[in-house]
C-alpha positions in Angstrom: 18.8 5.9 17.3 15.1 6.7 18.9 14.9 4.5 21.8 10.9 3.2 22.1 9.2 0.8 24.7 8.4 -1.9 22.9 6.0 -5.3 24.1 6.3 -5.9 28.1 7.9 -3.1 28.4 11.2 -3.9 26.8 13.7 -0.9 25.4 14.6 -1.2 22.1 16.5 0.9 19.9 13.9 2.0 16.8 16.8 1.8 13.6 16.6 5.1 10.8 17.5 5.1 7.4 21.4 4.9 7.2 21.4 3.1 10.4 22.9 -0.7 11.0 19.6 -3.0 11.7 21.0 -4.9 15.2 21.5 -8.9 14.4 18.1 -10.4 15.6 17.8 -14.1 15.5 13.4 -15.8 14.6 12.0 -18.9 13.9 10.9 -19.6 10.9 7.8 -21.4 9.2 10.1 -24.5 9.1 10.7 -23.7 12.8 14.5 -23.4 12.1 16.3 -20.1 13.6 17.1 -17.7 11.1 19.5 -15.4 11.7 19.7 -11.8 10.7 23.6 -11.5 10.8 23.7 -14.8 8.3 20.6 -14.8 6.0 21.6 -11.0 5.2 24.9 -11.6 2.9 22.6 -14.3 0.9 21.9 -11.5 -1.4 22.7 -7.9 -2.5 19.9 -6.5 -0.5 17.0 -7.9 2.2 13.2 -7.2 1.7 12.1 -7.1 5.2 8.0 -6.9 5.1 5.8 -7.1 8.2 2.2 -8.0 7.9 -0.4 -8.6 10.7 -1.8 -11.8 10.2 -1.5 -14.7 7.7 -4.2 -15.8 5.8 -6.4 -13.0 5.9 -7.1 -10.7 2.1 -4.3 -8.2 2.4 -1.7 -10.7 3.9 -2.7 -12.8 1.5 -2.4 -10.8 -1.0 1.0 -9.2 -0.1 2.4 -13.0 0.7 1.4 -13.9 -3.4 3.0 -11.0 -4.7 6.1 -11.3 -3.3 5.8 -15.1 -4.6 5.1 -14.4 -7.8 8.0 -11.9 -8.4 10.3 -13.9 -6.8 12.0 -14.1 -10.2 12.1 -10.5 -10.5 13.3 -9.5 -7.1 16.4 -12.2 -8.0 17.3 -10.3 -10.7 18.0 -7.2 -8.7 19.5 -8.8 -5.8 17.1 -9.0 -3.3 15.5 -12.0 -1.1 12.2 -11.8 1.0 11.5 -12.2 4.2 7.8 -11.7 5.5 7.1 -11.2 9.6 4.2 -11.8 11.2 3.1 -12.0 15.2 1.7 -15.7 14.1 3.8 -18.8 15.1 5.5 -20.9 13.3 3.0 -23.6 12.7 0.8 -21.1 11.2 3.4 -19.5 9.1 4.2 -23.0 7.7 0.3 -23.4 6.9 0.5 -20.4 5.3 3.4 -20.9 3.4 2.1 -24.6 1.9 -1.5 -23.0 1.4 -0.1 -20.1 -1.0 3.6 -21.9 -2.2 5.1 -19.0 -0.8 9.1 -19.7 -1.8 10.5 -17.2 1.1 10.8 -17.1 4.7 8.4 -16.7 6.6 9.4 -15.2 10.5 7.4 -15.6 13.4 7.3 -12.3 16.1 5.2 -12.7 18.8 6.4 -11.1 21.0 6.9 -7.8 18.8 10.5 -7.5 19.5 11.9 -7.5 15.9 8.9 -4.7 15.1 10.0 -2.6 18.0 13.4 -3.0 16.5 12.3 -1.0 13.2 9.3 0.7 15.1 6.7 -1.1 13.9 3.4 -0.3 15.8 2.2 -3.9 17.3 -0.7 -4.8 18.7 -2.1 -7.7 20.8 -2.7 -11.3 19.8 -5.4 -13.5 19.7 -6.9 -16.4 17.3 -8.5 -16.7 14.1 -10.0 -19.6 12.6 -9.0 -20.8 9.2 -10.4 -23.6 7.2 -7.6 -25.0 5.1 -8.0 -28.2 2.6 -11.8 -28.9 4.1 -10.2 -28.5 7.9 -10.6 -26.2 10.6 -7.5 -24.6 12.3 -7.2 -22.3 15.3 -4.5 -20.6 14.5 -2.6 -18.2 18.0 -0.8 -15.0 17.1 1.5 -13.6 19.7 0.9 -10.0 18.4 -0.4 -8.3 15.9 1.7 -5.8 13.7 1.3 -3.3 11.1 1.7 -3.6 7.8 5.5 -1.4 6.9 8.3 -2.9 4.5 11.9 -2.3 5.3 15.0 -2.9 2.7 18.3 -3.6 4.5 21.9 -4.0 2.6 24.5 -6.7 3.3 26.2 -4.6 6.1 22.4 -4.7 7.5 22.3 -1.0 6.7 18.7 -0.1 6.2 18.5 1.8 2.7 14.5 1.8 2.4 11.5 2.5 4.8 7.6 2.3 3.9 5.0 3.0 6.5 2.3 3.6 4.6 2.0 0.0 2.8 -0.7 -1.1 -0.4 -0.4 -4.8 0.3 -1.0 -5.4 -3.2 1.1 -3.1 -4.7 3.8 -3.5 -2.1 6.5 -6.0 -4.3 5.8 -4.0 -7.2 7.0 -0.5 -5.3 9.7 -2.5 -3.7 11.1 -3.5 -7.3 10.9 -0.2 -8.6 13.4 1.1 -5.8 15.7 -1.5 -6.2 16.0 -1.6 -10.1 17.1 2.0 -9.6 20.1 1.0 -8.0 21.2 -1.1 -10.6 
């Protein structure tokens, strides 16, 4: 393992392809914890995507994508988790704005990004007008955009730095239909 400084300083050990992902524990949009060490045996495999900041075009775009081939992406095994620096109440904004059917994570403090060695970046606010209101909407962090698929024994099997937000679910599927 590559150890890197992540946010504030903190160590944290950056996992390589082949390598066990360390049990991390976030809040969701629903603000309930979700656990790596748990949500990981729900299926065959774990899309892990990071994405800097809900509601904006790519995020947007990715966050659809992955909801639209939810169907898809059950077929081969695999459930979707997207991460973002925003909190919670953004993430569940997001998720009702777009009917996203997937977890959404809140980082913002960058430490699950440091875990994979995801570059992050600081906060700050964007307004958002959803349904005819305006919404000030905090992020802890901001993170690149890189897409991670982990096994049930949280081994990571897949790594993508170089993201196409749109395209992103689509390259996903293609690598895990040829493991079936």
């Amino acid at each position: 393992l590559l150890l890197t400084m992540g946010v504030a300083g903190q160590t944290n050990a950056q996992v390589a392809l082949g390598d066990k992902v360390p049990n991390f524990t976030s809040q969701d949009q629903d603000k309930l914890n979700w656990v790596l060490k748990k949500e990981v045996k729900k299926a065959n495999y774990t899309v892990i995507y990071f994405y800097p900041v809900a509601f904006t075009g790519g995020c947007t775009k990715q966050a659809c994508s992955y909801r639209d081939h939810k169907g898809e992406l059950e077929a081969v095994k695999a459930q979707v988790v997207g991460v973002s620096g925003d909190q919670a109440e953004t993430l569940e904004l997001f998720a009702l704005e777009h009917n996203l059917n997937f977890s959404m994570l809140s980082d913002g403090s960058g430490e699950m990004a440091n875990i994979f060695g995801v570059p992050v970046g600081k906060g700050g606010i964007h307004s958002q007008e959803i349904k005819g209101k305006s919404f000030q909407l905090n992020r802890g962090a901001t993170i690149q955009r890189w897409t991670f698929i982990l096994d049930q024994k949280r081994t990571l099997i897949y790594k993508d730095s170089e993201v196409d937000a749109a395209n992103d679910s689509n390259k996903v599927l293609e690598f895990l239909s040829s493991l079936q």
